[in-house]
C-alpha positions in Angstrom: -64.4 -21.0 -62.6 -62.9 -23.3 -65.1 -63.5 -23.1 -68.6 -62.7 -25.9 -71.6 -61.2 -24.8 -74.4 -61.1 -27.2 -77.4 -60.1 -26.0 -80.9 -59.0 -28.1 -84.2 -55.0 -28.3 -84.8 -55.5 -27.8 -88.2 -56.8 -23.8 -88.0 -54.0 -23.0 -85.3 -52.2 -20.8 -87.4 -54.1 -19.7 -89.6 -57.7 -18.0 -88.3 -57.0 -14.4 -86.9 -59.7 -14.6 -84.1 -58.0 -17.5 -82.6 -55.1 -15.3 -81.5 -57.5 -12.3 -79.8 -59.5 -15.6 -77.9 -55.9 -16.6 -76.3 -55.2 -13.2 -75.2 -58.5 -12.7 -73.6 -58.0 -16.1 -71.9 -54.8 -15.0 -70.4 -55.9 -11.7 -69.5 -58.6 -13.2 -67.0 -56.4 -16.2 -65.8 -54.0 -13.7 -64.6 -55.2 -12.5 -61.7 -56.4 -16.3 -60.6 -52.9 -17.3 -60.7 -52.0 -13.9 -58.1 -54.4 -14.8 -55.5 -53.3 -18.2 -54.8 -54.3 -19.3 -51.2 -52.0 -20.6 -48.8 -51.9 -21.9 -45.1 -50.0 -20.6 -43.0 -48.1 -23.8 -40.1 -46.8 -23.6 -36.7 -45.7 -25.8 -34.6 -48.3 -28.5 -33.6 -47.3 -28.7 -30.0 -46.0 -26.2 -27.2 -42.9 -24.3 -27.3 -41.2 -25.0 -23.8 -39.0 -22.0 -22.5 -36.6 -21.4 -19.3 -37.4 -18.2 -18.1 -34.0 -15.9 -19.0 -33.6 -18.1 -22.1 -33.8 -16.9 -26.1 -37.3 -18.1 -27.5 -37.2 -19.2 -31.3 -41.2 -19.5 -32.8 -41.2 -21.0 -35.8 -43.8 -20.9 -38.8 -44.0 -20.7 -42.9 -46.5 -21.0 -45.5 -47.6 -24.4 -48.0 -47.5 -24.2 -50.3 -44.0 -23.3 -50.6 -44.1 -19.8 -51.8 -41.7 -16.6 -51.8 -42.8 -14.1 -48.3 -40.0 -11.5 -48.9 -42.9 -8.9 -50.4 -45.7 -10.0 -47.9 -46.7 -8.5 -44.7 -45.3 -10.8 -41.8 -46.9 -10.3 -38.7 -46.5 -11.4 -34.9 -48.8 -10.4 -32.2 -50.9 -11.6 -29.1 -54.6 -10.7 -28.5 -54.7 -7.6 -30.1 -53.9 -7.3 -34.2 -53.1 -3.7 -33.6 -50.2 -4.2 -31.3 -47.5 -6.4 -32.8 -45.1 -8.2 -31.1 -42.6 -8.0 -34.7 -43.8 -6.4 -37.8 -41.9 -7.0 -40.9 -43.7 -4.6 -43.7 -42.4 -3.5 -47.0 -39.4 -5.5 -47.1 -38.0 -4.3 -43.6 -38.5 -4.9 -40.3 -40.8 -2.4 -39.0 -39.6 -1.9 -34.9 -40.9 1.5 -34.5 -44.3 -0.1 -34.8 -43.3 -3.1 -31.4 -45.0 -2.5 -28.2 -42.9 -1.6 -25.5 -42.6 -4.7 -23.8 -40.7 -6.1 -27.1 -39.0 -3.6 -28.6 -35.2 -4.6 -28.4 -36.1 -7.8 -27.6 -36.8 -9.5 -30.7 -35.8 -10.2 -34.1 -37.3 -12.0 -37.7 -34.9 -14.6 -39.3 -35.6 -14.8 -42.8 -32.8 -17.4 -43.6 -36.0 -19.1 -45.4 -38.1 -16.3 -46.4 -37.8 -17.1 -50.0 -39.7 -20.3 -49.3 -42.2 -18.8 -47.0 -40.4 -20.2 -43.8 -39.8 -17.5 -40.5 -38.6 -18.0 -37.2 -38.9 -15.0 -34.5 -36.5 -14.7 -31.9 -37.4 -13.4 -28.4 -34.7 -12.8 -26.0 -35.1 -13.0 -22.4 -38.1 -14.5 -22.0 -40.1 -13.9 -18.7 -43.0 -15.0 -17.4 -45.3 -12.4 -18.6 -44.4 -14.2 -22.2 -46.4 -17.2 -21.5 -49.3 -17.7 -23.7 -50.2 -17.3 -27.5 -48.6 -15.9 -30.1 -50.4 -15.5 -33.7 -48.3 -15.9 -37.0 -49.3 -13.6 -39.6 -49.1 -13.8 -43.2 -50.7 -11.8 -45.6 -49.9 -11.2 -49.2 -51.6 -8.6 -52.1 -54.7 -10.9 -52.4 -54.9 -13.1 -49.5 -53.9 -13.6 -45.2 -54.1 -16.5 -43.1 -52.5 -16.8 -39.7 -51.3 -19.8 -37.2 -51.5 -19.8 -33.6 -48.6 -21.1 -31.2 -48.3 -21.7 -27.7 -45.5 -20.8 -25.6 -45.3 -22.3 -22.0 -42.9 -20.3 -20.0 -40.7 -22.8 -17.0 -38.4 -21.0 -14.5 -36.2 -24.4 -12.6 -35.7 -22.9 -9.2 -33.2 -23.4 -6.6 -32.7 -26.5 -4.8 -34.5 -26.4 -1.4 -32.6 -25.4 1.4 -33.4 -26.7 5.2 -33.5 -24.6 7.9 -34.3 -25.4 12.1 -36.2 -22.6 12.9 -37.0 -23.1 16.7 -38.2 -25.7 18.7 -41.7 -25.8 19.3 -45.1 -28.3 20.1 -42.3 -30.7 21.7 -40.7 -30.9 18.4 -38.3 -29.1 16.0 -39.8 -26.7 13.4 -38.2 -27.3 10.2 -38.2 -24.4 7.5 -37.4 -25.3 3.5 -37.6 -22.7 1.1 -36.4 -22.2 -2.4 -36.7 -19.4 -5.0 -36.9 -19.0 -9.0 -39.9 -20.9 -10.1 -42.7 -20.7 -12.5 -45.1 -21.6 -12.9 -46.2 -21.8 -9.2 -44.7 -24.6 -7.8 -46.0 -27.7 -6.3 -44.3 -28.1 -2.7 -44.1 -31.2 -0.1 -42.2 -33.2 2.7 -42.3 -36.7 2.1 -40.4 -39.4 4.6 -37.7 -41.4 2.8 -40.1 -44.2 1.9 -42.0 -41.0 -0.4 -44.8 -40.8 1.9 -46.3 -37.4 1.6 -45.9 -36.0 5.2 -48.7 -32.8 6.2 -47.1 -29.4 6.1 -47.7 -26.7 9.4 -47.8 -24.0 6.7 -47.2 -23.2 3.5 -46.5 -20.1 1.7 -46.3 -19.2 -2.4 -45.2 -15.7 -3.1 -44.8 -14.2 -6.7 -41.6 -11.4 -7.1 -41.8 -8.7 -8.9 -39.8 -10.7 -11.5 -43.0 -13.2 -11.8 -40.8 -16.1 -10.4 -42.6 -17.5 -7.5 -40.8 -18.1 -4.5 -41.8 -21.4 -2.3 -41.8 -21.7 1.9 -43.3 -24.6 3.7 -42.8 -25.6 7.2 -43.1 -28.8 9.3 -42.9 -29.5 13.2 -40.7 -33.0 13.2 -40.5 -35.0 16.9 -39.2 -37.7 18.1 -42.1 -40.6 17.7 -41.9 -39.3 13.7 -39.9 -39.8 10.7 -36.4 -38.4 11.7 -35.2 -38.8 7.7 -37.2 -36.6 5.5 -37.2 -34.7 2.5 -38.3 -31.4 1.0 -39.0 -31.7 -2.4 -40.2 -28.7 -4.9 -41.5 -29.8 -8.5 -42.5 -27.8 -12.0 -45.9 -29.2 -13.1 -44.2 -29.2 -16.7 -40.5 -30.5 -15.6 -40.3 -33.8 -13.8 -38.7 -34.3 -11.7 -37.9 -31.4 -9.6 -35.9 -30.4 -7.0 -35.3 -32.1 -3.6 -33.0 -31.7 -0.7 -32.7 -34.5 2.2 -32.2 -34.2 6.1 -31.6 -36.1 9.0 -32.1 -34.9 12.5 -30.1 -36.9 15.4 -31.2 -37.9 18.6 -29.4 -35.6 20.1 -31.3 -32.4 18.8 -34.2 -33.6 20.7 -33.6 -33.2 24.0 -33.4 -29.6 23.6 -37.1 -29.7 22.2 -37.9 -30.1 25.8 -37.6 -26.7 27.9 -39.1 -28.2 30.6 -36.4 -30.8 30.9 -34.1 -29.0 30.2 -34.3 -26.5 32.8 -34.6 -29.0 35.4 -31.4 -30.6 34.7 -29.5 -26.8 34.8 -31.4 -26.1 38.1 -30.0 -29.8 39.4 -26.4 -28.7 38.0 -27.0 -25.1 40.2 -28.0 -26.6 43.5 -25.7 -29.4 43.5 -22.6 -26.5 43.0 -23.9 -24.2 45.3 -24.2 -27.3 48.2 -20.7 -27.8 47.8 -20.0 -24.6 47.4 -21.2 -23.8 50.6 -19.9 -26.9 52.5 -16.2 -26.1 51.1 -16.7 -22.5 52.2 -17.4 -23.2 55.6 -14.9 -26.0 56.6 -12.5 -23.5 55.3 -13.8 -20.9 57.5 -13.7 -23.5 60.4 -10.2 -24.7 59.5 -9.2 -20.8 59.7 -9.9 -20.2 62.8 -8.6 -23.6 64.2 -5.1 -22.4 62.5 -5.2 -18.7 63.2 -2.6 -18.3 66.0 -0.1 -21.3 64.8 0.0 -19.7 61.1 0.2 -16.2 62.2 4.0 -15.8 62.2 4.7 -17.9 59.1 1.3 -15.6 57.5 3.1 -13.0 56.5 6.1 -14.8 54.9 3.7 -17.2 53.3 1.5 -14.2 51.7 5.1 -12.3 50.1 6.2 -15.8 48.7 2.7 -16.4 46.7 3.0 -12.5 45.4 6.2 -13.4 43.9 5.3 -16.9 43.0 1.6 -15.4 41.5 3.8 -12.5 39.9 6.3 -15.5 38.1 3.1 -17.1 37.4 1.6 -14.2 35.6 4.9 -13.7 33.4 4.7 -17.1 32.2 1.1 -16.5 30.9 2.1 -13.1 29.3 5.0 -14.9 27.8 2.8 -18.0 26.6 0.3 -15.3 25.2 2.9 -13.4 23.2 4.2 -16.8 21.6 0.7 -17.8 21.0 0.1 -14.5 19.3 3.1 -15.0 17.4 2.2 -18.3 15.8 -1.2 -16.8 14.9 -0.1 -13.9 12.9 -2.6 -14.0 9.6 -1.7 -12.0 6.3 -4.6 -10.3 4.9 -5.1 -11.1 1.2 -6.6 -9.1 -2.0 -9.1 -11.0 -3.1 -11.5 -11.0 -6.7 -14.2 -12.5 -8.1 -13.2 -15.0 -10.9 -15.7 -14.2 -14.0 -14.8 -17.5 -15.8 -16.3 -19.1 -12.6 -19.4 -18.0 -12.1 -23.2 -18.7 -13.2 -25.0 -16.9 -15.6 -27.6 -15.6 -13.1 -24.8 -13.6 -11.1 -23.5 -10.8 -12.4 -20.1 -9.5 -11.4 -19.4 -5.7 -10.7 -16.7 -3.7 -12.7 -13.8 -4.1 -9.9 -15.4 -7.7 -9.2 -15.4 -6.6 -5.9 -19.8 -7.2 -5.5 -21.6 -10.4 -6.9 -25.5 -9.6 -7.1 -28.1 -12.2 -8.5 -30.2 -11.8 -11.2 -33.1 -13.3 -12.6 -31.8 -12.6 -16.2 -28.8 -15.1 -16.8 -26.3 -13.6 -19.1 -25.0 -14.9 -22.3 -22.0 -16.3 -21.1 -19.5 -19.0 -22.6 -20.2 -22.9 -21.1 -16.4 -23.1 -20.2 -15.4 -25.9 -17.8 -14.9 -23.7 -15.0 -18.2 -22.4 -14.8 -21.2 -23.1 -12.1 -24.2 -24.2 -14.7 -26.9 -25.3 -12.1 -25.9 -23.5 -8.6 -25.6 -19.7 -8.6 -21.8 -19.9 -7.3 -18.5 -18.0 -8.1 -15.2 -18.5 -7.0 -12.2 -16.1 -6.0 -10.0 -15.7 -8.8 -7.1 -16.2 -6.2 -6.2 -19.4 -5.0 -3.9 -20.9 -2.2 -1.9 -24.1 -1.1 0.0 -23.1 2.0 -0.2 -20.1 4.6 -2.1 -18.4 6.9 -4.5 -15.7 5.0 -7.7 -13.6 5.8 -10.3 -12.1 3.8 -13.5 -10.4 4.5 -17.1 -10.0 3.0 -20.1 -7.6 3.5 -23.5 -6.4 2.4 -24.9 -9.7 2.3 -28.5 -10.2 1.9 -30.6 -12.8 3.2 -29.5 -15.6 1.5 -25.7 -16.6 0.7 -22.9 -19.0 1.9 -19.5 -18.2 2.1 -16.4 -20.2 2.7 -13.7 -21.9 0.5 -13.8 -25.0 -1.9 -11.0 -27.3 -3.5 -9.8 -26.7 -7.2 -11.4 -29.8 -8.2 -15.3 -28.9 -6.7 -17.6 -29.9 -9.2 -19.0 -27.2 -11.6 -21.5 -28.4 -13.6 -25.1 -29.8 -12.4 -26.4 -30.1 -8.5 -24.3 -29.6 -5.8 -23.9 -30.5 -2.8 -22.3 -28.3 -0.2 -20.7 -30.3 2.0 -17.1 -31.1 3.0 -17.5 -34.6 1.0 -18.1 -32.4 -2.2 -14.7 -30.6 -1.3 -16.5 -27.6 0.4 -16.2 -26.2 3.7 -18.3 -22.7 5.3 -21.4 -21.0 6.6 -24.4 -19.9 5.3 -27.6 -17.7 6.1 -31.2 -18.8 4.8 -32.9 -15.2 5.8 -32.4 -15.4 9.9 -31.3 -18.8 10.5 -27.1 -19.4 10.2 -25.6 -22.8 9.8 -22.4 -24.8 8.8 -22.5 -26.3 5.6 -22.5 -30.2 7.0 -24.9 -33.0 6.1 -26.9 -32.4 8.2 -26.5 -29.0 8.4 -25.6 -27.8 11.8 -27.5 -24.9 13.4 -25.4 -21.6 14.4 -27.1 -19.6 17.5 -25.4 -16.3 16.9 -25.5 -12.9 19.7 -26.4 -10.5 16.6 -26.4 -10.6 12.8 -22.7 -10.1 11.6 -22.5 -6.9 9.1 -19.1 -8.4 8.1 -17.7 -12.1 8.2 -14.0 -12.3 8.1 -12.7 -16.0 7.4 -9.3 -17.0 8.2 -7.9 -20.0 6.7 -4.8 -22.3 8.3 -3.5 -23.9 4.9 -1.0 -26.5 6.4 -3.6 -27.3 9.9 -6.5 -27.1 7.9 -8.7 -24.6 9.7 -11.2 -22.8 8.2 -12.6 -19.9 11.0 -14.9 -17.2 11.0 -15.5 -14.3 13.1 -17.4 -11.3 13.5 -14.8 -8.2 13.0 -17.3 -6.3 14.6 -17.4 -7.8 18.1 -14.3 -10.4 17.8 -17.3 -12.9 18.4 -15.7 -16.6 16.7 -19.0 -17.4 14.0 -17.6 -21.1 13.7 -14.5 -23.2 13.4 -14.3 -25.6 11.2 -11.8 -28.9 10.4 -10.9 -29.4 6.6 -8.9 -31.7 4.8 -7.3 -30.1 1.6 -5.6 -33.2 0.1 -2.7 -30.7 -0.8 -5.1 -29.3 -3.4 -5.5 -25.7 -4.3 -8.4 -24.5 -2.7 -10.4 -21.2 -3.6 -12.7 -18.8 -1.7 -16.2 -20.1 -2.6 -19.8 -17.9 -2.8 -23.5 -19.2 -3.3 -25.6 -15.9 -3.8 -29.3 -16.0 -3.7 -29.0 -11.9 -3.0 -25.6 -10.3 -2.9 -21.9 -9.8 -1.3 -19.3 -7.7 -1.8 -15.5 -8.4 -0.6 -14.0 -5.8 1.0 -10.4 -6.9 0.9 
């Protein structure tokens, strides 16, 4: 209510009852001026988070007024359970539900002129949504609402030949990380969307959703195609690129196939045969002339096959000689590796983790690809090391000094990487394209041996002695490092 006042100059001073009147006025203006309203302001658009990454939600009050003796109040749906409750002058954590409680913090940097901004560390998935700002001073609350929209950018898609099937090769791409759910697809070079055989979108128990889609490819269709898997909030995504030579074809037809081995079979059994019995005939025809000299002839090839067999023993122990391999203590370089991995205390074991780490952006580390390198490096020699406990999905090898850390990688020999990988239980070398390994059994270990000055790059089963691949690299007379992508986890036994 306002009231007018109006009064003569002249009987200021001087009438008594004047001076009770302006007390009284004061007295009930008082409590107008306490229970000012205010608004409280948030942000007027959504707050955009990578899951793993530090939230900051702003908000503060107009007009500008002190909030270090109000009530400041963060929750979701329910008023009662508050995500950060700063009461009395203090943060009040004992009050958090569960699911925050460590997690956040109040900065009050501009409390004095109403201004907030609450911290939440680690967000996940299950952080997507509202959350409600809440003031509320002696004689009067209001409240703002924000939006938080949580993103998780997932791997880039990885390509896989599954079998061969329908007269064509099945091709498997799959990549891991995402949220929200994920919008998958093969398109041809030209972008045109090509149909999927199947698709499949799991949630982990993280709340990242992991992405699988498959596609038959034959001969008559696009032979250059491209997996590509996209954020409905991020654009663009991620996509990886194949081609598929000729050649892989002709094993997409059994059929054929097996008639040109049964061709090979009889054709070497015919002449097989033939040889056999003109020798036979030839035998007999010679019998009696070669039986004096048979004897003599039979103790000169036991001596010559015994000379014979020296050589190769004496070939095999040079050989062996040559190939002698030092085995070498290697660790896992911490300065190296992405946020997502986390390194054991020996840094014997890399395991990846949904929750990247708070970790310095120095030049040598991998910001985009979850890689680490060996903290040991080498430019001549013949060394071995070995690996185990993988999980289903890693590749293993070794990489120049000068490999690119930061952004999308390629791993291929042009990007200064050689090695193998697994994609759950399919095995290939790291090639563009990639080239499909058939192995006898899964390896529990991998041992890689690496050449320095031939530059060969080998790996075998330590198992079985069975030879995994053998590869051709050119080191340029760089350093080069052992190099590890982990989707799972490894630990190096050397």
């Amino acid at each position: 209510m306002k009231m007018r006042i109006s009064f003569r100059s002249h009987c200021a001073m001087g009438n008594p009852s004047l001076s009770s009147y302006l007390i009284f006025l004061f007295t009930i203006h008082v409590p107008t001026l306490e229970s000012v309203n205010f608004k409280v302001i948030g942000p007027d658009h959504p707050i955009m988070v990578s899951a793993g990454e530090d939230a900051l939600l702003p908000c503060h009050l107009s007009p500008i007024m002190n909030a270090q003796e109000m009530e400041v109040r963060w929750h979701r749906s329910k008023f009662s359970e508050p995500v950060h409750l700063y009461q009395h002058g203090t943060d009040q954590a004992e009050q958090q539900i569960p699911n925050y409680q460590g997690r956040t913090e109040l900065l009050k940097d501009g409390i004095v002129n109403g201004s907030v901004v609450l911290r939440i560390r680690n967000i996940t998935p299950s952080d997507h949504g509202q959350f409600i700002c809440f003031f509320k001073s002696s004689s009067f609350y209001a409240e703002a609402i924000l939006e938080l929209k949580v993103t998780g950018l997932g791997s880039t898609p990885r390509i896989s030949i599954d079998s061969y099937q329908s007269g064509g090769i099945h091709m498997v791409c799959e990549s891991a990380g995402w949220y929200p759910e994920p919008q998958v697809q093969w398109r041809d070079l030209r972008g045109q969307h090509l149909p999927s055989l199947t698709e499949k979108i799991t949630q982990q128990d993280n709340g990242l959703f992991e992405a699988q889609i498959s596609i038959i490819v034959t001969e008559t269709s696009s032979q250059d195609l491209s997996c590509s898997v996209r954020n409905p909030h991020l654009n663009p995504g991620k996509e990886s690129v194949v081609y598929i030579a000729d050649p892989f074809f002709l094993r997409a037809y059994p059929w054929m196939v097996a008639v040109y081995i049964l061709l090979a079979v009889v054709g070497l059994l015919t002449f097989t045969a033939s040889y056999f019995f003109w020798k036979q005939h030839k035998a007999k025809a010679t019998y009696v002339a070669e039986t004096g000299k048979h004897v003599a002839d039979r103790e000169k090839l036991q001596v010559e096959f015994g000379k014979f067999l020296l050589s190769l023993l004496q070939a095999d122990l040079k050989w062996r000689k040559t190939q002698v391999y030092g085995e070498v203590k290697i660790t896992l370089d911490p300065d190296t590796a992405h946020p997502g991995l986390k390194l054991s205390e020996g840094q014997k074991t890399v395991t990846w983790e949904s929750k990247h780490q708070d970790l310095p952006d120095n030049p040598e580390r991998f910001d985009e690809v979850f890689c680490v390198l060996g903290s040991e490096g080498f430019t001549s020699g013949k060394i071995y090391w070995e690996v185990e406990g993988m999980g289903g999905i890693w590749a293993i090898g070794v990489a120049r000094e000068s490999v690119r850390r930061k952004g999308q990688i390629k791993f291929t020999p042009e990007e200064g990487i050689w090695g193998i990988e697994q994609s759950r239980d399919h095995y290939s070398v790291l090639a563009t394209p990639e080239v499909p390994l058939l192995l006898c059994e899964t390896p529990k270990k991998v041992r890689i041996y690496v050449h320095y000055e031939k530059g060969q790059v080998a790996f075998f089963n330590p198992d079985n002695g069975d030879l995994i691949a053998n590869l051709t690299a050119s080191f340029n007379g760089e350093k080069i490092f052992p190099f590890f992508w982990v989707c799972s986890h490894l630990t190096l036994t050397t």
